[in-house]
MARFI-726293 format. One line per 2 residues: number of its first residue (from 1); their letters; for each residue x, y, z of C-alpha. Coordinates in Angstrom, 2 decimals. Layout:
REM MARFI-726293
NUM) a) X Y Z | ...
REM end
This chain:
REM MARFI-726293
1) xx) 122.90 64.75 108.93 | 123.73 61.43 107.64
3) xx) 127.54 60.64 107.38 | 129.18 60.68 103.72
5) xx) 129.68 57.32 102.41 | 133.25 55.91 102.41
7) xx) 134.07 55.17 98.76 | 135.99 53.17 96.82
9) xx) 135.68 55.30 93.20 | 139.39 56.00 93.63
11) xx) 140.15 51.67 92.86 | 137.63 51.68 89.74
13) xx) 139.32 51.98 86.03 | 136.32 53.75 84.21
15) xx) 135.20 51.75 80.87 | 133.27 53.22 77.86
17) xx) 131.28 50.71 75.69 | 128.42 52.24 72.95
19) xx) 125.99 49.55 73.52 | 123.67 48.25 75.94
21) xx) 126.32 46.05 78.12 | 124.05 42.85 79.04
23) xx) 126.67 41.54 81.29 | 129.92 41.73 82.96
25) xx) 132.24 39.50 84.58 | 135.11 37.30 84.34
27) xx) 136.04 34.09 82.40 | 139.30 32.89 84.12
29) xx) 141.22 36.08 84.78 | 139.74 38.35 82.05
31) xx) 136.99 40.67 82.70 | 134.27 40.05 79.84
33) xx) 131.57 42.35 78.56 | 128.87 41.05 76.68
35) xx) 127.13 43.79 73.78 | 123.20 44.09 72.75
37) xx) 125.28 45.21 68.80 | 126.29 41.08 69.64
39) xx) 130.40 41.70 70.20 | 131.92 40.08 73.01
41) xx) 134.78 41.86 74.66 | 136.82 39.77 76.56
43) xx) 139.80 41.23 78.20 | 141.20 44.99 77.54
45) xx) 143.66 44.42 75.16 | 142.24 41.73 72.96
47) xx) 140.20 42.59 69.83 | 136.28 41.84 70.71
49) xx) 135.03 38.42 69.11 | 130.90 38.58 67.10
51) xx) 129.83 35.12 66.71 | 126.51 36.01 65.93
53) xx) 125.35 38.07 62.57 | 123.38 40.44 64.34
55) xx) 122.00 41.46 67.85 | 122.43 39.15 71.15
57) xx) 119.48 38.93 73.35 | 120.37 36.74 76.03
59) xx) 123.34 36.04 78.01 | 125.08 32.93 80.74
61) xx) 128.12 32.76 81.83 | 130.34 30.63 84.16
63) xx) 133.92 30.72 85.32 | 135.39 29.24 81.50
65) xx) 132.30 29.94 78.87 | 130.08 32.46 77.75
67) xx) 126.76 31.27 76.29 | 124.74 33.76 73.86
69) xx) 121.27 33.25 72.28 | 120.52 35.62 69.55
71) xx) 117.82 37.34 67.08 | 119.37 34.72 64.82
73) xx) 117.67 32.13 66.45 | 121.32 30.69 67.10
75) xx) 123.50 29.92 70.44 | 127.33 29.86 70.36
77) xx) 129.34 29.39 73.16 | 132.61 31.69 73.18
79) xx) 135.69 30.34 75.40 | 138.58 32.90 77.28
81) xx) 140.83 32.35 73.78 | 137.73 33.66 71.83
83) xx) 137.31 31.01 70.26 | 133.39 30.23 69.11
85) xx) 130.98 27.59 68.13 | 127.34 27.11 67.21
87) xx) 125.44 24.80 69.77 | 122.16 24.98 68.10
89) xx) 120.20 26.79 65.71 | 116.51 27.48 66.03
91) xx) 115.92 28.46 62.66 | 112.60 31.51 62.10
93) xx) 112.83 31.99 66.12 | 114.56 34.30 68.71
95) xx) 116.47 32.98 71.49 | 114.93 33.65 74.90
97) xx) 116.92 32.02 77.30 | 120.06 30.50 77.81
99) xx) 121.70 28.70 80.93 | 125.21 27.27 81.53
101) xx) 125.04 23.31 82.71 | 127.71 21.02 84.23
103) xx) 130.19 19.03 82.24 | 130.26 21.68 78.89
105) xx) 126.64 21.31 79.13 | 123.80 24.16 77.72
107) xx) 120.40 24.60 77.71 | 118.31 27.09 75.44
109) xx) 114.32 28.14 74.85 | 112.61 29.31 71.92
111) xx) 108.90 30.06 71.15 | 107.69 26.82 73.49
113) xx) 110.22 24.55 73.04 | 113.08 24.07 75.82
115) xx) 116.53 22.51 74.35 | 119.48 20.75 76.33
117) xx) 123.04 20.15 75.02 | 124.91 17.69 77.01
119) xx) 128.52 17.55 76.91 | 128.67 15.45 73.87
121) xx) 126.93 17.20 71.76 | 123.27 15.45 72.25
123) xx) 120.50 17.07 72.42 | 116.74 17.13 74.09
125) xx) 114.02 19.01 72.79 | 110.81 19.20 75.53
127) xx) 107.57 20.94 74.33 | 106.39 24.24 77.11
129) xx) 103.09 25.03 77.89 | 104.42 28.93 76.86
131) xx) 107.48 30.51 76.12 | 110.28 30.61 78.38
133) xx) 112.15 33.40 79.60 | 113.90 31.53 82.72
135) xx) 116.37 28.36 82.53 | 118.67 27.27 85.62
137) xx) 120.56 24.08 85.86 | 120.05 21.99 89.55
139) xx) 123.45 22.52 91.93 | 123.57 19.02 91.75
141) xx) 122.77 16.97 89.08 | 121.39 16.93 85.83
143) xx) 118.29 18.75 86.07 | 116.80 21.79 84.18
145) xx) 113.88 24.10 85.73 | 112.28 26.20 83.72
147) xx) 110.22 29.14 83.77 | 107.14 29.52 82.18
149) xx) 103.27 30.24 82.94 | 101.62 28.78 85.41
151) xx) 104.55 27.80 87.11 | 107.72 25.99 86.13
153) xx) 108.82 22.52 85.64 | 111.89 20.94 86.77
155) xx) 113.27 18.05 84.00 | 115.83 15.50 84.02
157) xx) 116.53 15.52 80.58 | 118.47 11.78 80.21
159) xx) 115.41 9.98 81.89 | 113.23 9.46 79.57
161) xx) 110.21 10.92 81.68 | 108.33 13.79 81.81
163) xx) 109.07 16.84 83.69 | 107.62 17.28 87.25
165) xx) 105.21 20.39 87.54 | 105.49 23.40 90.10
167) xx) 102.23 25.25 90.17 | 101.32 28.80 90.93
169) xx) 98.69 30.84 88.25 | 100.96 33.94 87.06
171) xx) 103.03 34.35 84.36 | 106.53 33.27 85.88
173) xx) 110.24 34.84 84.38 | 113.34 34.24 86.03
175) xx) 114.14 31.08 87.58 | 116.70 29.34 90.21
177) xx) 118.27 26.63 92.33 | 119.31 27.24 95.88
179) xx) 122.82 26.44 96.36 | 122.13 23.42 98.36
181) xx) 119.15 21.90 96.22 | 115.80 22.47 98.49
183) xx) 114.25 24.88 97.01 | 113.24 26.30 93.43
185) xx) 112.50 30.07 92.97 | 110.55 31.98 90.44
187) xx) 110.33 35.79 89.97 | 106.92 36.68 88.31
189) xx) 105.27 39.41 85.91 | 103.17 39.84 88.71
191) xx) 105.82 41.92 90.90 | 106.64 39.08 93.12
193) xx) 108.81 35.89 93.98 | 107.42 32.35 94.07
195) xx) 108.84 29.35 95.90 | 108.99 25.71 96.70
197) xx) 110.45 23.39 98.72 | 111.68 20.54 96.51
199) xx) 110.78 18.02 98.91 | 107.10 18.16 99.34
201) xx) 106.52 21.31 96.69 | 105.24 23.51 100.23
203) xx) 104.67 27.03 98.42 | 106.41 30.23 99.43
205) xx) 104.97 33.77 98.60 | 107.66 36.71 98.56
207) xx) 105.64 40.01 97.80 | 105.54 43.69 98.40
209) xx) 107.89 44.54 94.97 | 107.28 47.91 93.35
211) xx) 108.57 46.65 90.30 | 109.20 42.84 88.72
213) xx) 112.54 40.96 89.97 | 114.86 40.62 87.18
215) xx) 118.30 40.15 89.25 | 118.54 37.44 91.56
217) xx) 121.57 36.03 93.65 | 122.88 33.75 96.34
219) xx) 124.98 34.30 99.31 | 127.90 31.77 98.80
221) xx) 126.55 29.80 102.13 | 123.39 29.20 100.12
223) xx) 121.05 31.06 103.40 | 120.26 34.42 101.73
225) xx) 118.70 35.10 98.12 | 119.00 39.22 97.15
227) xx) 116.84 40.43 94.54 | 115.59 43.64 92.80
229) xx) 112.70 45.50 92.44 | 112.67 48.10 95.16
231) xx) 114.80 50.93 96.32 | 117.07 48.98 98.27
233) xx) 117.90 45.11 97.75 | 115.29 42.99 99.00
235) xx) 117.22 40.20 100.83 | 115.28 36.85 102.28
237) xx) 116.48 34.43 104.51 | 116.81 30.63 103.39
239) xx) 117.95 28.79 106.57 | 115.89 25.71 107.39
241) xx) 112.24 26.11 106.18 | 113.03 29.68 103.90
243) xx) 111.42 32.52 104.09 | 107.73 31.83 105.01
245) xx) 106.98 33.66 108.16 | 110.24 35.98 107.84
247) xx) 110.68 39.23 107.12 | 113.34 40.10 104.74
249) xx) 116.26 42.58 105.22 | 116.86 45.92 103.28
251) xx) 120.15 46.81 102.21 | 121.79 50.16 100.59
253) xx) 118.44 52.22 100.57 | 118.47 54.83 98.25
255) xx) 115.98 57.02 95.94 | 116.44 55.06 93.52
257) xx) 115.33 51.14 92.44 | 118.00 48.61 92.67
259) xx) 118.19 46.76 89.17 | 121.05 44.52 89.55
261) xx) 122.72 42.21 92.73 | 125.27 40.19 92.96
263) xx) 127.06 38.39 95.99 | 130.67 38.28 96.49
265) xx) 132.11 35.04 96.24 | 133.16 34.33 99.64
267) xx) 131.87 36.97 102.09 | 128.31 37.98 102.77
269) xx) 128.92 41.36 100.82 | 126.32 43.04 98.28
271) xx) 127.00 44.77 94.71 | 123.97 46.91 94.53
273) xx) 123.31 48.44 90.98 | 120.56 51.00 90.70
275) xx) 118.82 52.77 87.91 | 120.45 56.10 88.36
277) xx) 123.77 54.08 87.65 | 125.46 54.17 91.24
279) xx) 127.39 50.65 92.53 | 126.99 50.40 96.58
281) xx) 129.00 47.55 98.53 | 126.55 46.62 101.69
283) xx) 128.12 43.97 104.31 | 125.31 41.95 105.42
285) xx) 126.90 41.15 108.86 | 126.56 45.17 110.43
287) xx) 124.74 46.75 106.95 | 128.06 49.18 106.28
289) xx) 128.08 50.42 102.63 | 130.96 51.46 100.39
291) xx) 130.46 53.54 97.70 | 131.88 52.41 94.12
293) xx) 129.95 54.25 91.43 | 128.26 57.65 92.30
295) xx) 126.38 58.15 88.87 | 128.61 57.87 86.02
297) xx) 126.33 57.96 82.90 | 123.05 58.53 84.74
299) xx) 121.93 55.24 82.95 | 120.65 52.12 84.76
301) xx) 123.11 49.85 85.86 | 122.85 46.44 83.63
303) xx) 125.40 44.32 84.86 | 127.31 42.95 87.55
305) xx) 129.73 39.99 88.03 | 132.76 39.18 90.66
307) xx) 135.32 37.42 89.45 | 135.94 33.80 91.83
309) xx) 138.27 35.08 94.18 | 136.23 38.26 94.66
311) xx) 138.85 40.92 94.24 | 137.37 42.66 91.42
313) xx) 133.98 43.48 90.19 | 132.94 44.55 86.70
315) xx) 129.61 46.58 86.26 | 128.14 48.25 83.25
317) xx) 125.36 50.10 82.28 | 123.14 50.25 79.73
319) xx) 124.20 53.15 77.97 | 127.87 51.27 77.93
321) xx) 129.37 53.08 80.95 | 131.01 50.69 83.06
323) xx) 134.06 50.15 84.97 | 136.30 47.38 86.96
325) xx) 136.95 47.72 90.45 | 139.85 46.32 92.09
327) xx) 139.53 45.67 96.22 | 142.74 45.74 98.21
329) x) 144.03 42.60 99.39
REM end
């Protein structure tokens, strides 16, 4: 018989939303849950802030800004204070992607157009050979890749030039960086990850998904990249050439398909969300799992976000069951 999990239900506060949460985490100090209804709730005693007029589709966040595209074919940004203000307005268009850049920078897509805000307000328009569900801003920088079919393009939106092509037939969603700038990832419709290496564009081929990769994250030392799609976290090793030729690990196997990852901060530890709505902790290092969530609402867990020094984690669901779990320290 297998041994019961160790848990750690009895450090979570439980949290009740009525919406689809699209994402949880932390600006500064405050845990922050982002609505589908488009209210932002950002810590638990302060009256939740609705910049736009009607439903948010898409969500980025960093450590002092959340950035929201809506139906309203408008993005605001929305600061710890709650304080709001529109970045750009697409006007007859949704919103399908969003990304936070560096130094108060943004970047947006609608229909095929790609937009980028720098920090002083100008912006960049580039034309897509589709739409664009997948935006991510270079660790270093200031370079946008996007997602889109065919591949994605990588652009350096101050120079004037056009954007340098990554090709691989498919239609390609999410999209993102390595922490240390070699390579450029793609999940795709097609139940699979695509990759490059920036330097001379070699293709890597991550397969074998049940389901599409919608949640995607880093290990804070930039060698592993966790991922969705299966029942258990699909996690592939990024030291020296990546992953071609490796086999990735498994982590916190369970009858049910992992839907959201995230890495802590500063240790090689795994939230695991799955679509029966439990939370698993796996530690990379000797694959030990602690159990946070066992259930709740049933409902498929919809987000998950540390807060920097990785003491707490915030999940959600997307019924609106969610919760904050505190670690000991």
């Amino acid at each position: 018989m297998n041994a019961p999990l160790q848990t750690l239900a009895d450090r979570v506060t439980t949290l009740a939303f009525d919406q689809h949460v699209l994402h949880a985490g932390f600006l500064g100090d405050a845990p922050c849950f982002v609505l589908a209804d488009g209210t932002i709730h950002i810590g638990r005693e302060r009256p939740a802030i609705r910049p736009h007029a009607d439903g948010i589709l898409v969500v980025a966040a960093d450590r002092t800004r959340i950035l929201t595209g809506g139906d309203d074919g408008r993005v605001f940004e929305s600061r710890p204070d709650g304080a709001t203000r529109l970045l750009g307005e697409e006007k007859g268009r949704w919103i399908d992607a969003v990304a936070c850049g560096p130094d108060d920078s943004a970047a947006w897509s609608a229909g095929r157009k790609a937009f980028v805000r720098d920090g002083k307000g100008r912006i960049k328009t580039l034309d897509l050979p589709s739409s664009s569900q997948g935006l991510a801003f270079a660790p270093k920088g200031f370079r946008l890749a996007i997602a889109h079919v065919d591949g994605a393009s990588a652009w350096f939106p101050l120079a004037g030039a056009p954007p340098e092509r990554y090709a691989w037939k498919g239609s390609h969603l999410d999209v993102t960086f390595s922490p240390d700038n070699r390579f450029l990832i793609t999940s795709m419709q097609e139940n699979q990850l695509h990759g490059w290496r920036l330097a001379d564009k070699g293709h890597m081929r991550m397969s074998g998904y049940p389901a599409k990769t919608r949640s995607l994250s880093w290990s804070q030392d930039g060698l592993w990249l966790a991922t969705s799609g299966a029942e258990g976290a699909i996690v592939w090793p990024f030291a020296k050439d990546g992953p071609t030729g490796k086999a990735p690990r498994e982590c916190g196997i369970r009858p049910a398909r992992v839907t959201r990852v995230a890495f802590h901060p500063k240790a090689l530890v795994l939230a695991i969300g799955y679509a029966d709505g439990w939370v698993l902790l796996v530690r990379l290092t000797d694959a030990s799992e602690l159990l946070v969530r066992a259930g709740g609402d049933g409902s498929p867990i919809s987000a998950l976000g540390w807060d920097g020094d990785g003491t707490r984690l915030a999940f959600a669901s997307e019924a609106g069951g969610g919760g904050l779990l505190t670690l000991p320290v």
